[in-house]
MILO-84939 format. One record per residue (C-alpha): x negated, y negated, z; residue in one letter. Coordinates in steps of 0.001 Angstrom, whole numbers, plus 500000, padded with zeros to 6 digits. Last residue first. Layout:
BEGIN
XYZa/...
% end
This chain:
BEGIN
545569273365833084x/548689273964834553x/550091271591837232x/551088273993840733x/554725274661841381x/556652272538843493x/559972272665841829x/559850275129838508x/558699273564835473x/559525270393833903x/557282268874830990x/555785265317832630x/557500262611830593x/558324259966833564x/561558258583834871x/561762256334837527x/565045254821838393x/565116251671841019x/567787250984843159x/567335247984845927x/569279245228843474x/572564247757843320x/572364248107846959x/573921244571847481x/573156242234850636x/569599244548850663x/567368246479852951x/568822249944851645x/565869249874849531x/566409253515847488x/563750254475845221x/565253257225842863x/563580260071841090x/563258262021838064x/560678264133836332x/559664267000838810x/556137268393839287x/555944267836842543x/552684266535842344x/553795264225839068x/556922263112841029x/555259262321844026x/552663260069842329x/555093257921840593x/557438257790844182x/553962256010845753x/552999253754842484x/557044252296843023x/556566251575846431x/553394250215845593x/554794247956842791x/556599246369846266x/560225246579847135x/561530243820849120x/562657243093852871x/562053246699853237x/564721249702854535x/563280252231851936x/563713255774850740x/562261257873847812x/564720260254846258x/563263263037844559x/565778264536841676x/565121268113840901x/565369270867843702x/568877270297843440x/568149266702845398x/564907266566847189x/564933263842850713x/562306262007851897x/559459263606850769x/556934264327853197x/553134264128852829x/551150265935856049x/548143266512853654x/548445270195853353x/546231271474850913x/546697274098848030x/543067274535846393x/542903275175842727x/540680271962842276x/542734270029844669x/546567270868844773x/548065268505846756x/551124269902849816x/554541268000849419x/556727268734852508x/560356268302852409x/561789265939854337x/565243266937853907x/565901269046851334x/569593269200849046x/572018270643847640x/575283268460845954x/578901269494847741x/579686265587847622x/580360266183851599x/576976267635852022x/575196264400849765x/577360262307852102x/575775263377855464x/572476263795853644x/573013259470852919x/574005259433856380x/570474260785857975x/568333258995855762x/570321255656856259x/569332256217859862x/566030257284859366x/565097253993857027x/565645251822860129x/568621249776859979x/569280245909858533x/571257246506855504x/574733247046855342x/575856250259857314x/579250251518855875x/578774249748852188x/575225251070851596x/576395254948852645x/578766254735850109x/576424252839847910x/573927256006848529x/576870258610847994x/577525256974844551x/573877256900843588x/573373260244844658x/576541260918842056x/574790258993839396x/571588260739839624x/573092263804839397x/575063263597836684x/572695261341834793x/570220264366835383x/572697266708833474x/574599268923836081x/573777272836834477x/571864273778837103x/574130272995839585x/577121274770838057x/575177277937838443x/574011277183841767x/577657277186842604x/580081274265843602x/
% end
């Protein structure tokens, strides 16, 4: 697939193929691994579905005009437009959900997926957050 065809994948496209790769990755390992190894798979199958992606990418804050690195990572950036936030926890917390919330509106980006891999069936560890923030280019700074 070209970068051309990638930009034109809807988000439901895209979510639901990371989806698929995650329950592929779900079924192999079951629950009960540290969040690395299903990070490592799941890029495995995003490469074999052809999809583009970052691995921990780094996610600098912009403080009063200031870019600063604060060491955050995100797990793993889709087409440079769906985050996916990773989890191997016994459950997911309103934090967990707070924590993708915030990456989304530094990014700048609108969609992303919290993944708890910790779980008989992945379908009760996904969680889609959406939010209404205008999109712009990945990573660029909020305008005031």
């Amino acid at each position: 697939m070209n970068r051309r065809d990638a930009e034109t994948r809807s988000f439901d496209e895209l979510t639901q193929q990371t989806i698929g790769a995650c329950i592929e990755v779900h079924r192999h390992l079951g629950p009960g691994l540290l969040e690395s190894a299903y990070e490592h798979c799941l890029c495995y199958e995003l490469s074999l579905a052809g999809l583009e992606f970052e691995r921990q990418k780094p996610l600098p804050i912009v403080y009063k005009g200031v870019q600063l690195d604060c060491g955050y990572r995100l797990d793993v950036v889709v087409e440079d437009r769906l985050i996916l936030e990773l989890k191997a926890v016994e459950v997911l917390l309103p934090v967990h959900s707070a924590q993708l919330l915030t990456y989304l509106k530094l990014s700048c980006l609108t969609v992303g997926l919290l993944i708890n891999f910790n779980v008989p069936v992945l379908k009760s560890g996904l969680k889609r957050i959406a939010t209404n923030f205008q999109e712009t280019s990945a990573f660029s700074a909020p305008q005031r």
